[in-house]
C-alpha positions in Angstrom: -17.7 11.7 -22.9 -14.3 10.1 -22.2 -12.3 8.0 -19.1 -9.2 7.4 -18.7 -8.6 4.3 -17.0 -5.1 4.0 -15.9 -5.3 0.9 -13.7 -3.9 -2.6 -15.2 -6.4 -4.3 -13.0 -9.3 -3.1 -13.9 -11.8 -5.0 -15.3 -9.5 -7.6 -15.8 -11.3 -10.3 -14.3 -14.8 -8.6 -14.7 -15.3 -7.2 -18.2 -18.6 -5.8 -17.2 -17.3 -3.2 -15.8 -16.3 -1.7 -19.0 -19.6 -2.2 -20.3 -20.9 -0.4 -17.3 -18.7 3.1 -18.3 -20.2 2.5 -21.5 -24.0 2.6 -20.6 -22.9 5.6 -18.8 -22.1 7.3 -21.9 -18.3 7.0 -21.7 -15.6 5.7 -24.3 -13.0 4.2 -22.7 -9.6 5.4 -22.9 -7.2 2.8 -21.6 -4.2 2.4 -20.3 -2.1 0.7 -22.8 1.2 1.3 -22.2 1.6 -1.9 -19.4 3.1 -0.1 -17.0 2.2 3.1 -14.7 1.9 5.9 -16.7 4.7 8.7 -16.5 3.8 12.4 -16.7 4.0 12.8 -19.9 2.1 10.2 -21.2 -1.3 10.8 -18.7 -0.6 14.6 -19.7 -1.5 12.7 -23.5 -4.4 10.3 -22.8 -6.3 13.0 -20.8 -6.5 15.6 -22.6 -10.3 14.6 -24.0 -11.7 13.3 -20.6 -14.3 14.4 -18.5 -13.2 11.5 -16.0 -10.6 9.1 -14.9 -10.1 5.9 -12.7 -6.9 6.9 -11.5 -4.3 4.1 -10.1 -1.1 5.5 -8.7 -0.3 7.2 -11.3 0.5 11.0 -11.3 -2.1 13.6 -10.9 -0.1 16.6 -9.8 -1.2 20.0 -11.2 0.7 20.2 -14.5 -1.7 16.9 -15.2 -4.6 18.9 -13.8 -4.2 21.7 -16.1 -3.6 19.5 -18.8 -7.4 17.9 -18.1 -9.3 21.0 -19.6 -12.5 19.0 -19.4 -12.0 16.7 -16.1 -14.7 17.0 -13.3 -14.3 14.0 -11.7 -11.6 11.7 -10.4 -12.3 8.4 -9.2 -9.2 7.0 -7.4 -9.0 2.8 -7.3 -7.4 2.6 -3.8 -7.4 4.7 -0.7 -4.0 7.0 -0.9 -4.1 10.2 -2.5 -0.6 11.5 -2.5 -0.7 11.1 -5.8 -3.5 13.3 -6.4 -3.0 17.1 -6.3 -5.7 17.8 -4.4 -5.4 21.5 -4.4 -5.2 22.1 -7.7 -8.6 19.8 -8.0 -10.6 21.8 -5.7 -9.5 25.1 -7.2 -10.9 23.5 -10.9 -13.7 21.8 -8.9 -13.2 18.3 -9.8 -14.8 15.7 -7.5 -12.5 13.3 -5.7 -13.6 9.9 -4.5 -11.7 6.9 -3.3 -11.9 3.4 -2.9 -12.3 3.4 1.3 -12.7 0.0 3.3 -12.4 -2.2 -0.9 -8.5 -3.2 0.1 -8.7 -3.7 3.8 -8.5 -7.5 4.4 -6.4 -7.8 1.1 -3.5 -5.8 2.7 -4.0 -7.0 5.8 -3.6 -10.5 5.1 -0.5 -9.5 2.4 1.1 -7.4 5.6 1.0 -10.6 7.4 1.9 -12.9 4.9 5.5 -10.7 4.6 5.4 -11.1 8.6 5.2 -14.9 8.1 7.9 -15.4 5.1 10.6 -13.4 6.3 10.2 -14.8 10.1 10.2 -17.9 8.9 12.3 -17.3 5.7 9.9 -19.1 3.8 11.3 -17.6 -0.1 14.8 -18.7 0.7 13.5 -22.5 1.9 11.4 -22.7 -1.5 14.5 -21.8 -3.3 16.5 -24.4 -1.3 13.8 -26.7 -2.0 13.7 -25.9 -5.9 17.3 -26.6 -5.9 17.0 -30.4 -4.0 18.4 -28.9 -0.7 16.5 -30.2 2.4 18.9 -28.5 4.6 17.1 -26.3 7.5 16.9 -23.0 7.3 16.1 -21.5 11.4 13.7 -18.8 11.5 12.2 -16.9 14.4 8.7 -17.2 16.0 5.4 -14.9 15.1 2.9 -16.6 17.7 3.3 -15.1 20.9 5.1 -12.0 20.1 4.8 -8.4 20.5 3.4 -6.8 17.0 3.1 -2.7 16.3 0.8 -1.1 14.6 1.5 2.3 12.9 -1.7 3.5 12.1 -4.8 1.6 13.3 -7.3 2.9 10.5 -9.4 0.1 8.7 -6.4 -1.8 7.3 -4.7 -1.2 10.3 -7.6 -2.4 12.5 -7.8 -5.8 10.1 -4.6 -6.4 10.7 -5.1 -6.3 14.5 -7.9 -8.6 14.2 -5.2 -11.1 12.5 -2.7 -10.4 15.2 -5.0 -11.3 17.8 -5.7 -14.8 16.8 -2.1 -15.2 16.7 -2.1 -14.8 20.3 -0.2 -11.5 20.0 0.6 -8.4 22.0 -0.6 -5.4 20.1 0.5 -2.1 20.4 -0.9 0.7 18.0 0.0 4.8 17.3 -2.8 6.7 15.6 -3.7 10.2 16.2 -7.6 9.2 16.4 -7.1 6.4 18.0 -10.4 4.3 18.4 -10.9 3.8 21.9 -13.7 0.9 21.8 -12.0 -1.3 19.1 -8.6 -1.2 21.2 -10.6 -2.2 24.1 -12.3 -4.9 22.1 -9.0 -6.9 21.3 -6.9 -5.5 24.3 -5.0 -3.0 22.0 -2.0 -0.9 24.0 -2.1 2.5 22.6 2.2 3.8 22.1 3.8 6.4 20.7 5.9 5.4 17.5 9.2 5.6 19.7 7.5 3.1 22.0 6.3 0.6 19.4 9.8 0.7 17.4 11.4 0.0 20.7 9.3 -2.8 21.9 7.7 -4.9 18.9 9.1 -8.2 17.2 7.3 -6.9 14.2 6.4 -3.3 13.4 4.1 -3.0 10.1 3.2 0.9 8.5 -0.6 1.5 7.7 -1.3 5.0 7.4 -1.2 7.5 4.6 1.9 9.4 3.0 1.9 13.1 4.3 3.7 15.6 4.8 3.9 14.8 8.4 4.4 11.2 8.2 7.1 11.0 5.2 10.1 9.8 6.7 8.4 8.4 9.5 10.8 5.4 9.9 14.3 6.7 10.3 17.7 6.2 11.2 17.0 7.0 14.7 13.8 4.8 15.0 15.6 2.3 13.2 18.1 2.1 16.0 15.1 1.5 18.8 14.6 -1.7 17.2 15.6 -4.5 18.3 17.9 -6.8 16.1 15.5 -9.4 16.1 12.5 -7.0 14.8 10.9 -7.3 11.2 10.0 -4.0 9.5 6.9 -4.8 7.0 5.3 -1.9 4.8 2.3 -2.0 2.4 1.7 1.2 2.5 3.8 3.9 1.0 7.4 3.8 0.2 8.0 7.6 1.3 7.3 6.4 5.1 10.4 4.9 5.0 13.9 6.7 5.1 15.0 3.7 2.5 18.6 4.8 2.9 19.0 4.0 6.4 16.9 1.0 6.3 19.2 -0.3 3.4 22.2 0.3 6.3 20.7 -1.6 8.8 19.2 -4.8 6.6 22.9 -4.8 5.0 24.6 -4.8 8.6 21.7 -7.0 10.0 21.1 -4.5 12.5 17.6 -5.9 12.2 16.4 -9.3 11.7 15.0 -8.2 8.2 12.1 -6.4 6.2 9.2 -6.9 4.2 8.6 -4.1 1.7 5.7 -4.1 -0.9 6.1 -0.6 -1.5 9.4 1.7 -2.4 9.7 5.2 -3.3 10.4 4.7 -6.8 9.3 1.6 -8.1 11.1 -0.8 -8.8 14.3 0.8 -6.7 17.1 1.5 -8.7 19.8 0.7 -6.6 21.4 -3.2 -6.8 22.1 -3.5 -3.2 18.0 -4.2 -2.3 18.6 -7.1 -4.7 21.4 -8.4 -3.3 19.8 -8.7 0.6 18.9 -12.1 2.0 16.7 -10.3 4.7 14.0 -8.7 2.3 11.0 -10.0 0.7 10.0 -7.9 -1.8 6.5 -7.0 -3.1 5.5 -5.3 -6.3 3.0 -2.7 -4.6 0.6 -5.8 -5.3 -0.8 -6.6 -1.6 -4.5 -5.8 -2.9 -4.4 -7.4 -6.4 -6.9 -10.0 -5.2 -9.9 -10.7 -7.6 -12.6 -9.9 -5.3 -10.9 -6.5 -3.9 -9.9 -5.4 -7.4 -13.5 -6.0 -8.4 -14.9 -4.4 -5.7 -12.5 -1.3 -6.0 -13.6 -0.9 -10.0 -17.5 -1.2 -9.2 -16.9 1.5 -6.7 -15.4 3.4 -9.1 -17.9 3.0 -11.6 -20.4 3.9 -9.0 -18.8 7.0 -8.2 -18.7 8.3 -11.7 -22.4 7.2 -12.6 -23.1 9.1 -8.8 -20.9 12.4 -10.0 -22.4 12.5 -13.5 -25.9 12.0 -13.2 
């Protein structure tokens, strides 16, 4: 039997893990390319494979049909827009994910793009770098009103975070959890609500059809000019057009984007903003969740296999 294992992570700072797939019964197929694989080139390395550790790479159904032998996909993360998951059920090919392994990675990575671009910590270091001592004036976190689009479990660890910053919290989830909003004093809000009230506003739910285009021009506008736009979670949330408009006319105070729709964006202008800190869709590439993410994946292959 063969895996593909498209993920640069994995394994990378615990071998065993390929020696694991092995005692499975699986020769690795890696990817070796350095970069996410296009199309084409999954289309390639799959053909063979009875499984794959799947990254973000795409799995829409031209890949599907290209996986004669597939029956299981085991995605290392949590979103699975990626993933036609049509196409799999119709070949019946198990999907599992990677739910709860990232949490408190993102959640501390959406706050620390709350913390540098408030505080415009990147362009102080750069100051710094350059022997300027010269103040740079940012604006306050503690104390301020933070919103919470999608209060799932990386939503809900962010919370936690926001709380012992002595914040106001207001979340939008369509199953909202009732007891842990009482437990930290959580105001439930529509998205209008919390784009119109919070100092920060950070995205944590999944990419659907529903929620694409979630921030937009007109949502945009509710904010105030002093509001900070942070988003780990999936670049098609945001209308990146309109959010360019605004961050170029400092419409709002700025953004912190580890995530764009194509990756990295084509267009110069992100480059050229002073009020961006940008991310390289890395906020979980910690050691211990890209461990844990690639030991669940192992054990959800040895699970679909046996």
């Amino acid at each position: 039997m063969k895996v593909l294992v498209t993920p640069r992570s994995f394994g990378k700072s615990n071998p065993d893990l390929f020696s694991q797939l092995e005692a499975l019964g699986f020769e690795v197929v890696k990817n070796d390319t350095g970069a996410i694989l296009s199309e084409d080139a999954i289309c390639d390395k799959i053909a063979d494979c009875e499984a794959v550790i799947l990254g973000v790479d795409p799995f829409n159904r031209r890949v599907v049909d290209a996986a004669k032998k597939l029956r299981a996909i085991a995605r290392y993360g949590v979103g699975l827009d990626n993933v036609d998951l049509e196409a799999c059920k119709e070949r019946g090919i198990k999907v599992t994910r990677t739910v709860g392994a990232n949490s408190n990675a993102v959640a501390d990575y959406a706050f620390g793009l709350m913390l540098a671009v408030a505080r415009k910590i990147p362009a102080i270091d750069a100051k710094c770098r350059a022997k300027d001592w010269s103040k740079n004036t940012g604006i306050d976190v503690f104390g301020k009103t933070i919103g919470i689009i999608g209060l799932g479990a990386v939503g809900k660890c962010v919370a936690r975070r926001a709380a012992g910053f002595g914040m106001t919290i207001l979340a939008a989830d369509p199953y909202f959890d009732e007891d842990f909003a009482k437990s930290l004093g959580i105001v439930r809000a529509t998205p209008d609500e919390i784009f119109a009230k919070a100092d920060f506003v950070t995205l944590h739910t999944l990419l659907t059809e529903e929620t694409k285009g979630l921030v937009n021009a007109e949502r945009i506008a509710l904010m105030k000019k002093t509001a900070i736009l942070v988003n780990t979670a999936r670049g098609g949330l945001v209308d990146e057009a309109a959010l360019l408009k605004a961050l170029q006319e400092k419409r709002i105070y700025g953004a912190g984007l580890d995530v764009f729709e194509s990756e990295p964006p084509a267009d110069p202008a992100w480059y050229a903003l002073d009020n961006l800190v940008m991310g390289s869709h890395t906020s979980s590439s910690t050691v211990g969740t890209t461990n844990l993410m690639g030991q669940m994946c192992v054990d959800a292959l040895k699970e679909a296999f046996a």
